[in-house]
PQR file with spaces between the fields and no chain letter, atoms N, CA, C, O and H, PARSE charges and radii, in Angstrom:
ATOM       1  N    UNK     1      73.868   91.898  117.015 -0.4000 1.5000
ATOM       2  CA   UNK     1      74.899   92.768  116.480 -0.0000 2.0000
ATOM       3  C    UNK     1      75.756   92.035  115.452  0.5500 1.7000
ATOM       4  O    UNK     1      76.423   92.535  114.546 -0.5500 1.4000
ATOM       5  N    UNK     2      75.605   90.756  115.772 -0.4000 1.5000
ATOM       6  CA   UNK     2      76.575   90.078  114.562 -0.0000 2.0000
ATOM       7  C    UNK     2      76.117   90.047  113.077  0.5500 1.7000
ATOM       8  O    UNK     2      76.885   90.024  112.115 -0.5500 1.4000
ATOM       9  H    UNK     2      75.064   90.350  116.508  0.4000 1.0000
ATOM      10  N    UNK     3      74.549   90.051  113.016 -0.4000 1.5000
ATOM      11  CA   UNK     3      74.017   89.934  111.800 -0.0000 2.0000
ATOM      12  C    UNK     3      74.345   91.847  111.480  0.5500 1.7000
ATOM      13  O    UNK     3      74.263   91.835  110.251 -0.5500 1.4000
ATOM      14  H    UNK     3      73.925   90.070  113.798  0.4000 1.0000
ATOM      15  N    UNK     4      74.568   92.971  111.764 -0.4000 1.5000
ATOM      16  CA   UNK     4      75.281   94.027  111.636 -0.0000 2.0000
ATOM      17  C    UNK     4      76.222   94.334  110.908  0.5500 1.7000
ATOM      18  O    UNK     4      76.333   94.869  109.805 -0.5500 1.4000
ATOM      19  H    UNK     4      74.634   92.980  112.762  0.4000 1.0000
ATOM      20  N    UNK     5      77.539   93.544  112.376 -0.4000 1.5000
ATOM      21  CA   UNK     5      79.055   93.981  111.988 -0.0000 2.0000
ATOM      22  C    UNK     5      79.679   92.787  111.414  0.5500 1.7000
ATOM      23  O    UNK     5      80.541   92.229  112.093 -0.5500 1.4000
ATOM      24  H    UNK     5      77.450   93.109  113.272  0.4000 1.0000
ATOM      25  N    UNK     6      79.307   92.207  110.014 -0.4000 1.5000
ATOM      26  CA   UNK     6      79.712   91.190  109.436 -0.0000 2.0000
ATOM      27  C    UNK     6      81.213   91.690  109.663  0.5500 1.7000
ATOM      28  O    UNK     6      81.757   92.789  109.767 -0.5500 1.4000
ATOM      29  H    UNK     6      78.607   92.660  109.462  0.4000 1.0000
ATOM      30  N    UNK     7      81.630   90.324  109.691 -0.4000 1.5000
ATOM      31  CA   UNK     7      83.306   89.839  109.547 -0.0000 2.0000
ATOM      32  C    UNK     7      84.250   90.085  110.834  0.5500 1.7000
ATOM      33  O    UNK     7      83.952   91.042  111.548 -0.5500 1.4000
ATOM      34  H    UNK     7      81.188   89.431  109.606  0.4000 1.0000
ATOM      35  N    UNK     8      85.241   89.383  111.148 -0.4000 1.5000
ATOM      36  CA   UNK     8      85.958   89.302  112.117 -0.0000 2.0000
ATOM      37  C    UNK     8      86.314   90.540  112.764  0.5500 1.7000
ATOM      38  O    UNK     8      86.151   91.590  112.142 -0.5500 1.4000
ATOM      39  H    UNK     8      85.483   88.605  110.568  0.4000 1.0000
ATOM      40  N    UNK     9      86.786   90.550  113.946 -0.4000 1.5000
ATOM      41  CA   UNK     9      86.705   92.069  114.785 -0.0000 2.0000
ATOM      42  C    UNK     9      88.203   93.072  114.297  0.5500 1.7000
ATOM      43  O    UNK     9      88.544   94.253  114.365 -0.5500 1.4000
ATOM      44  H    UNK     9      86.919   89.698  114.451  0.4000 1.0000
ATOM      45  N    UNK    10      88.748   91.843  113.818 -0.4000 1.5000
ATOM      46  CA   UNK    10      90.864   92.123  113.311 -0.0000 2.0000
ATOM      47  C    UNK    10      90.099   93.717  112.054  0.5500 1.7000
ATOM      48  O    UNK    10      90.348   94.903  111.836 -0.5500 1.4000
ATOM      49  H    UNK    10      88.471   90.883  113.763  0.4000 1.0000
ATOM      50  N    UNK    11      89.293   92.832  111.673 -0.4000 1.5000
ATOM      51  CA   UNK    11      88.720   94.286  109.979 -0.0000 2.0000
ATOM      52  C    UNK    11      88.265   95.094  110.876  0.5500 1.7000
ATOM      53  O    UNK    11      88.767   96.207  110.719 -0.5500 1.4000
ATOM      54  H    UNK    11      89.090   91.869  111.851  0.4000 1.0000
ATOM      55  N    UNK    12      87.411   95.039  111.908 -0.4000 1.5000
ATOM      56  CA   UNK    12      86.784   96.370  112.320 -0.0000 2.0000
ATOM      57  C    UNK    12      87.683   97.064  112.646  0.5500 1.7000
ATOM      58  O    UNK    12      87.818   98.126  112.039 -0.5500 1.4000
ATOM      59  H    UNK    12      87.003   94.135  112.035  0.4000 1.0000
ATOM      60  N    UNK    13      88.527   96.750  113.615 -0.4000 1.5000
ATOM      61  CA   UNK    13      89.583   96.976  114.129 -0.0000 2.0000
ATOM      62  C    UNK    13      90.998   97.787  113.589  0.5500 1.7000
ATOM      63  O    UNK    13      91.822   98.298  114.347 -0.5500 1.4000
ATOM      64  H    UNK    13      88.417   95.887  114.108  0.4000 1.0000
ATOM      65  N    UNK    14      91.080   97.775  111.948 -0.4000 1.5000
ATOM      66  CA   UNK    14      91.202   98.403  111.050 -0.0000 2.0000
ATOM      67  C    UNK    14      91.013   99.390  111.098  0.5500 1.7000
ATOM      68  O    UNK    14      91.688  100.345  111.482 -0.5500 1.4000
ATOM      69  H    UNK    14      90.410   97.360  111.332  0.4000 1.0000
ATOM      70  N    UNK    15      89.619   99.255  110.534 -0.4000 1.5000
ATOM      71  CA   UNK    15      88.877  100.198  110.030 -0.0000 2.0000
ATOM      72  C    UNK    15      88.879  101.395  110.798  0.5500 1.7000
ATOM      73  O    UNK    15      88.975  102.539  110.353 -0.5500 1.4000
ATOM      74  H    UNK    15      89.070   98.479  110.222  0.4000 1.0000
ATOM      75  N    UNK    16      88.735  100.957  112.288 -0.4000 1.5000
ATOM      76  CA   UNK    16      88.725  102.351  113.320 -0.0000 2.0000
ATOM      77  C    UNK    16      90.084  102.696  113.572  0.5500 1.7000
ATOM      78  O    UNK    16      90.219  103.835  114.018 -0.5500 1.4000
ATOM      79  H    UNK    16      88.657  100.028  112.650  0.4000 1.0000
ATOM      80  N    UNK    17      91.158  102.020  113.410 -0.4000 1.5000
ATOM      81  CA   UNK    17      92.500  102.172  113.313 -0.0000 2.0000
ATOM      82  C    UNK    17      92.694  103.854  112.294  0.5500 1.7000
ATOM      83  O    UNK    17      92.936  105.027  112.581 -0.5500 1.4000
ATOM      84  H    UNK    17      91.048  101.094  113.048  0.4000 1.0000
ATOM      85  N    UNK    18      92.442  103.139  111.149 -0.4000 1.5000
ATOM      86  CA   UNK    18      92.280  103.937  109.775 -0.0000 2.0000
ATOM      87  C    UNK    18      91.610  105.134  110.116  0.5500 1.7000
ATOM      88  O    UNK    18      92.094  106.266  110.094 -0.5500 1.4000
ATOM      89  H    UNK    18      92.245  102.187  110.916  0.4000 1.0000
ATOM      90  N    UNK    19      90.312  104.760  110.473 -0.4000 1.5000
ATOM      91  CA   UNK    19      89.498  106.480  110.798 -0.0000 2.0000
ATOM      92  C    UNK    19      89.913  107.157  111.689  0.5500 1.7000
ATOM      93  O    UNK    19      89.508  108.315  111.796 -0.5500 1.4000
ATOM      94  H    UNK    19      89.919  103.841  110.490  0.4000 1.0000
ATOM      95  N    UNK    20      91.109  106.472  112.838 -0.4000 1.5000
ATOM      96  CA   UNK    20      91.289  107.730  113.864 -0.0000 2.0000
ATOM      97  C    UNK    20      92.278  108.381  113.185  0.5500 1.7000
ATOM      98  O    UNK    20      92.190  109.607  113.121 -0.5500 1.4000
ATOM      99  H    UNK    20      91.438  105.532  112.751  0.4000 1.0000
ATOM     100  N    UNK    21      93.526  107.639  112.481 -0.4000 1.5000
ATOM     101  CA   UNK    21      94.722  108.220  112.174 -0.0000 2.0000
ATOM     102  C    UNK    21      94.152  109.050  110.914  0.5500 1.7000
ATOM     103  O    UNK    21      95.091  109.797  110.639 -0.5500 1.4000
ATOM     104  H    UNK    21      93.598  106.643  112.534  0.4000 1.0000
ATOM     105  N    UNK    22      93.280  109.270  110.154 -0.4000 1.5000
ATOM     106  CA   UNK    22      92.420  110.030  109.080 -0.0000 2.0000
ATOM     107  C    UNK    22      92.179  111.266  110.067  0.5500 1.7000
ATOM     108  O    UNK    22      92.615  112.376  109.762 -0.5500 1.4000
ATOM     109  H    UNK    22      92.517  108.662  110.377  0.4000 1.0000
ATOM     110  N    UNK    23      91.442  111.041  111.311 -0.4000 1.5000
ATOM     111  CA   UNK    23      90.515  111.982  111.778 -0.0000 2.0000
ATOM     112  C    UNK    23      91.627  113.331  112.506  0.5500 1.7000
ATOM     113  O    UNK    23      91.360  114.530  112.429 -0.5500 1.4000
ATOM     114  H    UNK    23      91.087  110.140  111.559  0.4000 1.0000
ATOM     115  N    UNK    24      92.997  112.692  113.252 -0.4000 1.5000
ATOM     116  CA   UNK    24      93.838  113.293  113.916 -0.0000 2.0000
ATOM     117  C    UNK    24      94.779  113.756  112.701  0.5500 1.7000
ATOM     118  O    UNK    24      95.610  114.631  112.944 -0.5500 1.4000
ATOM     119  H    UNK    24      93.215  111.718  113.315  0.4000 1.0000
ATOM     120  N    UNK    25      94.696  113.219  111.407 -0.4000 1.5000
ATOM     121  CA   UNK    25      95.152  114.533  110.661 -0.0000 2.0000
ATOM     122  C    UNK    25      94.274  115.668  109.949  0.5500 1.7000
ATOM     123  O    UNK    25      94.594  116.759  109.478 -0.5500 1.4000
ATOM     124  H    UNK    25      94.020  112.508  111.210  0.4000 1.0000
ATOM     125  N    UNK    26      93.205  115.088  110.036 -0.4000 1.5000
ATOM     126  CA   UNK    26      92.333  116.309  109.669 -0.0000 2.0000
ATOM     127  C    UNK    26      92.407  117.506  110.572  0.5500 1.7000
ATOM     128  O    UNK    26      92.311  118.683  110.223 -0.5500 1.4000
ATOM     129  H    UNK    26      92.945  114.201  110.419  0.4000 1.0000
ATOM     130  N    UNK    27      92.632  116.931  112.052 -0.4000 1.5000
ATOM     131  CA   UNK    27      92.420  117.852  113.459 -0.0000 2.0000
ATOM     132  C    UNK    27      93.789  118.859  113.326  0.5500 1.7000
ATOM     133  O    UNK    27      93.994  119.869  113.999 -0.5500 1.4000
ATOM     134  H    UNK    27      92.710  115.975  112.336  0.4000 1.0000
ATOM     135  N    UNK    28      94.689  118.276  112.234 -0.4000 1.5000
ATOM     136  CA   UNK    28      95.891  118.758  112.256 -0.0000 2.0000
ATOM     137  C    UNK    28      95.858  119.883  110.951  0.5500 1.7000
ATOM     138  O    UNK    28      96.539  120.890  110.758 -0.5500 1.4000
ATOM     139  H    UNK    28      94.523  117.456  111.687  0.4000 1.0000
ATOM     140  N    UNK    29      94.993  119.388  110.318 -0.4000 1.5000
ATOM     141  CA   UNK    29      94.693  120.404  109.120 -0.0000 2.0000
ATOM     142  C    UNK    29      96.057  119.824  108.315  0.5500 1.7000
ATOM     143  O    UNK    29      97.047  120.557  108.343 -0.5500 1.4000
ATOM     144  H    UNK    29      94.440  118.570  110.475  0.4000 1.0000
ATOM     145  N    UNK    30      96.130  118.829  107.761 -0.4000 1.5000
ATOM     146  CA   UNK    30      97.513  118.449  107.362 -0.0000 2.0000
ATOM     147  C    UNK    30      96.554  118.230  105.511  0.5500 1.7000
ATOM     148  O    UNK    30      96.891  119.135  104.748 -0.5500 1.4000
ATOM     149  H    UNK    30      95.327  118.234  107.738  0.4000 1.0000
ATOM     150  N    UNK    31      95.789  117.468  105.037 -0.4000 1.5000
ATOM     151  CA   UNK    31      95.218  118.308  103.866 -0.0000 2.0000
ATOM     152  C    UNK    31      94.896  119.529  103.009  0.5500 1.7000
ATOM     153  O    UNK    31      94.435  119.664  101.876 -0.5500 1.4000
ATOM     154  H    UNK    31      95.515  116.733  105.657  0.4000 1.0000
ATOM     155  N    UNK    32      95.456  120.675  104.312 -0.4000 1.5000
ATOM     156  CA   UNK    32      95.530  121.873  103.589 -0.0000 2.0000
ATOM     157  C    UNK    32      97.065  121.781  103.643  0.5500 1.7000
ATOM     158  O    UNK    32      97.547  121.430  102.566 -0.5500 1.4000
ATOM     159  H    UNK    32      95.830  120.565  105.233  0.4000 1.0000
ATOM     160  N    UNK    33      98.291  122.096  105.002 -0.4000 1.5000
ATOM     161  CA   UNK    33      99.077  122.491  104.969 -0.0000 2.0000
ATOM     162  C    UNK    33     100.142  121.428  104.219  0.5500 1.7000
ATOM     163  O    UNK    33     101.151  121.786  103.611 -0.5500 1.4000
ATOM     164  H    UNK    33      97.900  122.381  105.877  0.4000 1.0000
ATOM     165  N    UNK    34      99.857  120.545  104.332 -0.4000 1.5000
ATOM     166  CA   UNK    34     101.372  119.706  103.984 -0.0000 2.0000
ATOM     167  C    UNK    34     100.234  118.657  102.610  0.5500 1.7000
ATOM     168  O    UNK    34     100.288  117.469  102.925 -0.5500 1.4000
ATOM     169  H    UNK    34      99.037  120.254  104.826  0.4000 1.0000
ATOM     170  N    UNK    35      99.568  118.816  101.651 -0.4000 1.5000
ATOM     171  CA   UNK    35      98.642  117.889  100.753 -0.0000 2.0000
ATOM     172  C    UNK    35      99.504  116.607  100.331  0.5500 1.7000
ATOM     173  O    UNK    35      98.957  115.514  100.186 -0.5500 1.4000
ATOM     174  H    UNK    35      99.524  119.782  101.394  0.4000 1.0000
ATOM     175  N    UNK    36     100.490  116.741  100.194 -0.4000 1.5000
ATOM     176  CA   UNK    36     101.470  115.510   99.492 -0.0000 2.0000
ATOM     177  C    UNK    36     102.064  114.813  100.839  0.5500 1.7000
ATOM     178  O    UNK    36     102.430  113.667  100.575 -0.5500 1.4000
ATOM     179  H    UNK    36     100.935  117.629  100.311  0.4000 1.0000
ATOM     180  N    UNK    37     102.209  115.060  101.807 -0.4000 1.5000
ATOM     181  CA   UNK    37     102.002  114.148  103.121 -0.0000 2.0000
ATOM     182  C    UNK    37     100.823  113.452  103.214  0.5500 1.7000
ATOM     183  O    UNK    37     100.748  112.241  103.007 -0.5500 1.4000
ATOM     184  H    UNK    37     101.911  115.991  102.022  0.4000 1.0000
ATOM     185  N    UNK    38      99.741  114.275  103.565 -0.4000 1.5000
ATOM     186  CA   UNK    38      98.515  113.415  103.291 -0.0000 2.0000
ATOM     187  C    UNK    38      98.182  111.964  102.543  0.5500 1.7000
ATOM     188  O    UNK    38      97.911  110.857  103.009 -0.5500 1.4000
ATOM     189  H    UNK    38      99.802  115.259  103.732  0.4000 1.0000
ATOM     190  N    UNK    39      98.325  112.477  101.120 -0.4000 1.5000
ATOM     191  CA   UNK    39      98.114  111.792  100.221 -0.0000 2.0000
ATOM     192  C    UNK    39      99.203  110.336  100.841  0.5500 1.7000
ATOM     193  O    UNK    39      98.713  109.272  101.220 -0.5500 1.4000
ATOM     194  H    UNK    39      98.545  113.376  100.742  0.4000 1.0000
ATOM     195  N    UNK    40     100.449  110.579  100.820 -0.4000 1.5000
ATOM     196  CA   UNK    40     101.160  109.849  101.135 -0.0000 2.0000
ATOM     197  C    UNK    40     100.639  108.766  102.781  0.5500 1.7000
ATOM     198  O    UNK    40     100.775  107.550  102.918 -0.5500 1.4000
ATOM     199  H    UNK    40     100.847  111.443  100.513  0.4000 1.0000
ATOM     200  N    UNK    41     100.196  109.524  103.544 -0.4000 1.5000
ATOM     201  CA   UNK    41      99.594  108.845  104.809 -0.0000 2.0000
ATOM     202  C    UNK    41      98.392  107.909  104.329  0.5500 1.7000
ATOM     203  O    UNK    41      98.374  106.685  104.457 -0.5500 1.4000
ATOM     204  H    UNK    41     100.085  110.511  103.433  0.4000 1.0000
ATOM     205  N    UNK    42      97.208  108.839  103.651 -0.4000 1.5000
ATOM     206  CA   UNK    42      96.433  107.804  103.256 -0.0000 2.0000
ATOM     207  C    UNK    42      96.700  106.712  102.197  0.5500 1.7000
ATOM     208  O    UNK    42      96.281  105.580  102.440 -0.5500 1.4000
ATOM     209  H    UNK    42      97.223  109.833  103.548  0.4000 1.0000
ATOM     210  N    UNK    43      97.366  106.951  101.033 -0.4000 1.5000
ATOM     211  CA   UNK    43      97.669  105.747  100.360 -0.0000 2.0000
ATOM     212  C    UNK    43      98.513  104.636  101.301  0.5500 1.7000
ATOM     213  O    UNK    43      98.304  103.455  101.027 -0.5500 1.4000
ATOM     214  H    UNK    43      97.707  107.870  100.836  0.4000 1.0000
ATOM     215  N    UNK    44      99.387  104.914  102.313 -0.4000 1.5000
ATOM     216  CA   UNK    44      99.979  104.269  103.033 -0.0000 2.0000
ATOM     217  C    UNK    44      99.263  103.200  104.224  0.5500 1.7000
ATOM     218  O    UNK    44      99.767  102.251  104.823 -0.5500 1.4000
ATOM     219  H    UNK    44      99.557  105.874  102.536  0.4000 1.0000
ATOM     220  N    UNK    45      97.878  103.785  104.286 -0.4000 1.5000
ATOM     221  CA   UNK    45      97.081  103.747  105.562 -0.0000 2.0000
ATOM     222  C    UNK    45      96.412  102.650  104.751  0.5500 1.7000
ATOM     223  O    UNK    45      96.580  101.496  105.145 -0.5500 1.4000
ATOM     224  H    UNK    45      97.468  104.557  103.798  0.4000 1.0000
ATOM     225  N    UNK    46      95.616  102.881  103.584 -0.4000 1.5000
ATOM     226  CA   UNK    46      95.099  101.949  102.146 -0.0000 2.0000
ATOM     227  C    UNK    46      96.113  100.551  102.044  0.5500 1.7000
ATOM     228  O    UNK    46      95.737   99.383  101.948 -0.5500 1.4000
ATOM     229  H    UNK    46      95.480  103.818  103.264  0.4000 1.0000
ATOM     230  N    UNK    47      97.091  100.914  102.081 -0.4000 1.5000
ATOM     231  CA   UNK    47      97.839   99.733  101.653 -0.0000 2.0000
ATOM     232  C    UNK    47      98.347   98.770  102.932  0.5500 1.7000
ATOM     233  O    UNK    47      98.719   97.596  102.920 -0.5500 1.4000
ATOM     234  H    UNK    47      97.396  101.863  102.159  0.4000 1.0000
ATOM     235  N    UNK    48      98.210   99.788  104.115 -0.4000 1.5000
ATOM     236  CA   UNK    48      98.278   98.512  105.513 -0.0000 2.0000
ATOM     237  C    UNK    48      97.155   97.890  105.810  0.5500 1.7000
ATOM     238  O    UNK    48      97.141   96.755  106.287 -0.5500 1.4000
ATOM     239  H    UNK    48      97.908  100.741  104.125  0.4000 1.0000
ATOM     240  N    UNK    49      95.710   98.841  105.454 -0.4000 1.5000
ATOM     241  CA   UNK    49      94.903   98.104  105.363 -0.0000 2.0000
ATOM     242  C    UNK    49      94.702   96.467  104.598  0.5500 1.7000
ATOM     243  O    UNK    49      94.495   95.320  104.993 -0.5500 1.4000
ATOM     244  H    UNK    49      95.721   99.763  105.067  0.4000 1.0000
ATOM     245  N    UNK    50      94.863   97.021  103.563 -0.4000 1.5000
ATOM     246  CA   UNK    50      94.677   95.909  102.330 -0.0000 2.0000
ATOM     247  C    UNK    50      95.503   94.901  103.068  0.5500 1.7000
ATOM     248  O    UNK    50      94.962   93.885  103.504 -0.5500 1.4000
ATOM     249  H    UNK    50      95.032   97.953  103.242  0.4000 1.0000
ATOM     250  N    UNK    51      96.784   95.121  103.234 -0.4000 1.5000
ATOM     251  CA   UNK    51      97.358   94.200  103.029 -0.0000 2.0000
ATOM     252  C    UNK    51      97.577   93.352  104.611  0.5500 1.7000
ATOM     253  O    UNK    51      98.000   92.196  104.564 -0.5500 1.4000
ATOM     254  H    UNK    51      97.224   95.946  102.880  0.4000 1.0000
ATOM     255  N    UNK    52      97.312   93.897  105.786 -0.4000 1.5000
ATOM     256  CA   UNK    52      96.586   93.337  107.159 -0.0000 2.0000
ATOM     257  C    UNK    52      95.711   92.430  107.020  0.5500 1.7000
ATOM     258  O    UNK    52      95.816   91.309  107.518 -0.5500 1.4000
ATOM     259  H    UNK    52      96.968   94.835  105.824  0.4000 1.0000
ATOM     260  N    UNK    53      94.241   93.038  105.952 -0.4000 1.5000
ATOM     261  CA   UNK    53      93.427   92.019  105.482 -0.0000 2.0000
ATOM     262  C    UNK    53      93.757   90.590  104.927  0.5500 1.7000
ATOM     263  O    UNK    53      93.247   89.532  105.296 -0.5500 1.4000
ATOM     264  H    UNK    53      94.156   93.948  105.548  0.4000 1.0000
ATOM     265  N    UNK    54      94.932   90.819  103.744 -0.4000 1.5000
ATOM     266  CA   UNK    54      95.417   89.715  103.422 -0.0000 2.0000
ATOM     267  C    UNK    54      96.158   88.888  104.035  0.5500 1.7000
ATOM     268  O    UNK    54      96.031   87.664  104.044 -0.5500 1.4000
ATOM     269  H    UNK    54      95.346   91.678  103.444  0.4000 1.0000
ATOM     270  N    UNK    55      97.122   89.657  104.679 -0.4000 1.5000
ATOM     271  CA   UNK    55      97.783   88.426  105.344 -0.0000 2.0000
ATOM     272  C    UNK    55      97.508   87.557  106.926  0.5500 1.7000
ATOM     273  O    UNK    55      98.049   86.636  107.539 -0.5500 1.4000
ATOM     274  H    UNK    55      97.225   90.651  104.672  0.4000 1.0000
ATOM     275  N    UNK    56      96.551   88.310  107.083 -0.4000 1.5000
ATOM     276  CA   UNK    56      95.921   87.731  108.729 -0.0000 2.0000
ATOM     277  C    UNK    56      94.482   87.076  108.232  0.5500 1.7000
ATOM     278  O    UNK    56      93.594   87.025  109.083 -0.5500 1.4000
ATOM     279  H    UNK    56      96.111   89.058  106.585  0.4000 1.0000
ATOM     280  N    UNK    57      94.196   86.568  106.897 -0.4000 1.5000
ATOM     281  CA   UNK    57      93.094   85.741  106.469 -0.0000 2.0000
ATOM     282  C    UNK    57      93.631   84.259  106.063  0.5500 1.7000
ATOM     283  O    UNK    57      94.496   83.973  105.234 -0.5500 1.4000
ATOM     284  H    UNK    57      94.917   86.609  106.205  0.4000 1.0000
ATOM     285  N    UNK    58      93.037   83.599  106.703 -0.4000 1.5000
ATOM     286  CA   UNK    58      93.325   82.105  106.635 -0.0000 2.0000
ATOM     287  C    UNK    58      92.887   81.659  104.996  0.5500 1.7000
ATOM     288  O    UNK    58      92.116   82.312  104.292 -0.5500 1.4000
ATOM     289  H    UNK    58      92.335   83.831  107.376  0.4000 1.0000
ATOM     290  N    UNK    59      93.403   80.718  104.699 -0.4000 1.5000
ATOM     291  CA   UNK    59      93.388   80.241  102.797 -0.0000 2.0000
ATOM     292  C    UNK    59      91.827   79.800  103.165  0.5500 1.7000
ATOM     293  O    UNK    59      91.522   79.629  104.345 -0.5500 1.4000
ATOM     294  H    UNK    59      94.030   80.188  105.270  0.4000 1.0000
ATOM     295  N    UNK    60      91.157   79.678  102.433 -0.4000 1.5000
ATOM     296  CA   UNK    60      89.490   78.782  102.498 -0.0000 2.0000
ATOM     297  C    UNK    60      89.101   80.232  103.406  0.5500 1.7000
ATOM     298  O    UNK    60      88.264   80.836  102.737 -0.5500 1.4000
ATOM     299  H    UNK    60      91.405   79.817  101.474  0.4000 1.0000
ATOM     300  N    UNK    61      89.259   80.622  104.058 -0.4000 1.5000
ATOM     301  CA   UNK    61      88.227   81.675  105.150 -0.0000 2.0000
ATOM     302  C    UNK    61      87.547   82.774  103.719  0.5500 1.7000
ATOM     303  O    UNK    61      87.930   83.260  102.655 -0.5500 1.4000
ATOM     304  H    UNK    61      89.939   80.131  104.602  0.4000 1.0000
ATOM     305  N    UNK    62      86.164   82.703  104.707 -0.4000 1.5000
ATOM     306  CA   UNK    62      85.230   83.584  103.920 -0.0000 2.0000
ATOM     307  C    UNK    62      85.052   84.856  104.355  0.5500 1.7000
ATOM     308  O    UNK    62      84.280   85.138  105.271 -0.5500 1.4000
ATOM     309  H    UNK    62      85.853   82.308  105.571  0.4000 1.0000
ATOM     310  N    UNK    63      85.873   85.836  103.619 -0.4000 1.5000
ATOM     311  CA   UNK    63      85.485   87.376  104.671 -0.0000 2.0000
ATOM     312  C    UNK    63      85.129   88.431  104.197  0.5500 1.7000
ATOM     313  O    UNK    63      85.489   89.588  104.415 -0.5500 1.4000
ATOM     314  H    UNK    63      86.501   85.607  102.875  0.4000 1.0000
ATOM     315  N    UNK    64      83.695   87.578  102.887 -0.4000 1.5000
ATOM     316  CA   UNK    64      82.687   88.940  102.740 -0.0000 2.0000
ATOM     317  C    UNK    64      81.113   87.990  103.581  0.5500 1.7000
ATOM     318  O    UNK    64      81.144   87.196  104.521 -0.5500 1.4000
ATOM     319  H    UNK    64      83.403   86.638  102.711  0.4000 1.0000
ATOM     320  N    UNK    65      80.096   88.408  102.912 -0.4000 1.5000
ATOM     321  CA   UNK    65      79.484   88.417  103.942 -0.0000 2.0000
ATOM     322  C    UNK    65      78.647   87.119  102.669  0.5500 1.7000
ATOM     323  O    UNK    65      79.151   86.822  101.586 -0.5500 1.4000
ATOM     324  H    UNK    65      80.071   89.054  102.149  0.4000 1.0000
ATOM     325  N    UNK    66      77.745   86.736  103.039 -0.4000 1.5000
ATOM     326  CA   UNK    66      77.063   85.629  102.027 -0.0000 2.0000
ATOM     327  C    UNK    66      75.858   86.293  100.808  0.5500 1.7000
ATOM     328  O    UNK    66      74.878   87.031  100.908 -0.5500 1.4000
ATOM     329  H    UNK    66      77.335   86.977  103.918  0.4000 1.0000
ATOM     330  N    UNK    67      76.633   85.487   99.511 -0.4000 1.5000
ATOM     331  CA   UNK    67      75.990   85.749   98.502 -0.0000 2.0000
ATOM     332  C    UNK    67      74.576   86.203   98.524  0.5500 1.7000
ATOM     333  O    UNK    67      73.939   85.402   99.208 -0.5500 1.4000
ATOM     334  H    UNK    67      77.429   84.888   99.430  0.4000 1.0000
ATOM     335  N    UNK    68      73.743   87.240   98.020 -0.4000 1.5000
ATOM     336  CA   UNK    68      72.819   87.330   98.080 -0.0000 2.0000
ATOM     337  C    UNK    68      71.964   86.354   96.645  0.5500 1.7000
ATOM     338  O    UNK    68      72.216   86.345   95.441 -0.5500 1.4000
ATOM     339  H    UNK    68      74.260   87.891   97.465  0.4000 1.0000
ATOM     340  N    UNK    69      70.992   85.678   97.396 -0.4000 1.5000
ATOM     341  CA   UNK    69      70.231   84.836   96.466 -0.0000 2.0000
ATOM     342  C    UNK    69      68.991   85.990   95.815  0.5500 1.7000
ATOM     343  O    UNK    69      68.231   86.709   96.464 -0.5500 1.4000
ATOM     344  H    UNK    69      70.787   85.686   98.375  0.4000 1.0000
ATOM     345  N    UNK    70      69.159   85.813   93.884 -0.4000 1.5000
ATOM     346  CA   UNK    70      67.326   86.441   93.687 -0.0000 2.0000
ATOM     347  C    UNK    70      66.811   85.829   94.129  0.5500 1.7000
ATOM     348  O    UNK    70      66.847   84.674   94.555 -0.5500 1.4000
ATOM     349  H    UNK    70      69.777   85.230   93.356  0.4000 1.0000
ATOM     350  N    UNK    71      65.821   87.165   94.019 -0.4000 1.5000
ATOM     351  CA   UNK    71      64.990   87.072   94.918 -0.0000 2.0000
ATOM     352  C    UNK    71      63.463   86.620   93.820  0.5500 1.7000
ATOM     353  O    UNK    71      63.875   86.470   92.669 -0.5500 1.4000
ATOM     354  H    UNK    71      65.792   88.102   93.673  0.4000 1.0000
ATOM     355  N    UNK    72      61.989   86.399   93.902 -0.4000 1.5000
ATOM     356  CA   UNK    72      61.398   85.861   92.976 -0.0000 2.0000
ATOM     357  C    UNK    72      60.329   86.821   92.501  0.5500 1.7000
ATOM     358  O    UNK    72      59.481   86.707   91.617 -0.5500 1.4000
ATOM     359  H    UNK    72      61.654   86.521   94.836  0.4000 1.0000
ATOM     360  N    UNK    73      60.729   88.187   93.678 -0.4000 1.5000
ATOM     361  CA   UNK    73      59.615   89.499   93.201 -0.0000 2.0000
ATOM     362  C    UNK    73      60.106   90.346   92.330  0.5500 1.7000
ATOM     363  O    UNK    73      59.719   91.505   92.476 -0.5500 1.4000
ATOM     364  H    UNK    73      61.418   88.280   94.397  0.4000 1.0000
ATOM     365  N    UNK    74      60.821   90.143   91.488 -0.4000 1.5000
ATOM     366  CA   UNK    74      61.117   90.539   90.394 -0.0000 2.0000
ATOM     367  C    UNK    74      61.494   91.741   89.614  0.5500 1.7000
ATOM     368  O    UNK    74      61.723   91.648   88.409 -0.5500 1.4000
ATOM     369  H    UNK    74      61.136   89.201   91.370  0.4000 1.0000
C-alpha cells in the first residue's frame, strides 16, 4: 500500500479532511443556496490545505513522490 499512497499520512489526512467538509456541504446543497459561501469555504479549505502542507514539512523533506527516469522505449 505504500508504493500506492505516496507521502506522509498528515496529506492524506487532509485530503479526507477536505473531501468530507466538501461532501457535507454538498449534502447541504449550499452551492446552490448560499454560492458565495461556498466559494468562500472552498477557497478557504484550498488555502488550509496548502498551507498545513507547508508548514508541517520539514526544510530538505521530499513530499512528491520520485522523479520519473526516461525511459529507453521511446
Amino acid at each position: 500500500m505504500r508504493g500506492i499512497f505516496i507521502g506522509p499520512f498528515r496529506f492524506w489526512a487532509i485530503w479526507i479532511a477536505v473531501l468530507g467538509a466538501l461532501y457535507l456541504a454538498g449534502g447541504e446543497q449550499l452551492h446552490v443556496t448560499s454560492f458565495a459561501w461556498f466559494l468562500v469555504l472552498l477557497v478557504g479549505l484550498a488555502a488550509a490545505g496548502v498551507l498545513a502542507v507547508v508548514f508541517t514539512t520539514r526544510r530538505g523533506e521530499r513530499v512528491t513522490r520520485d522523479p520519473i527516469e526516461p525511459g529507453g522505449d521511446g
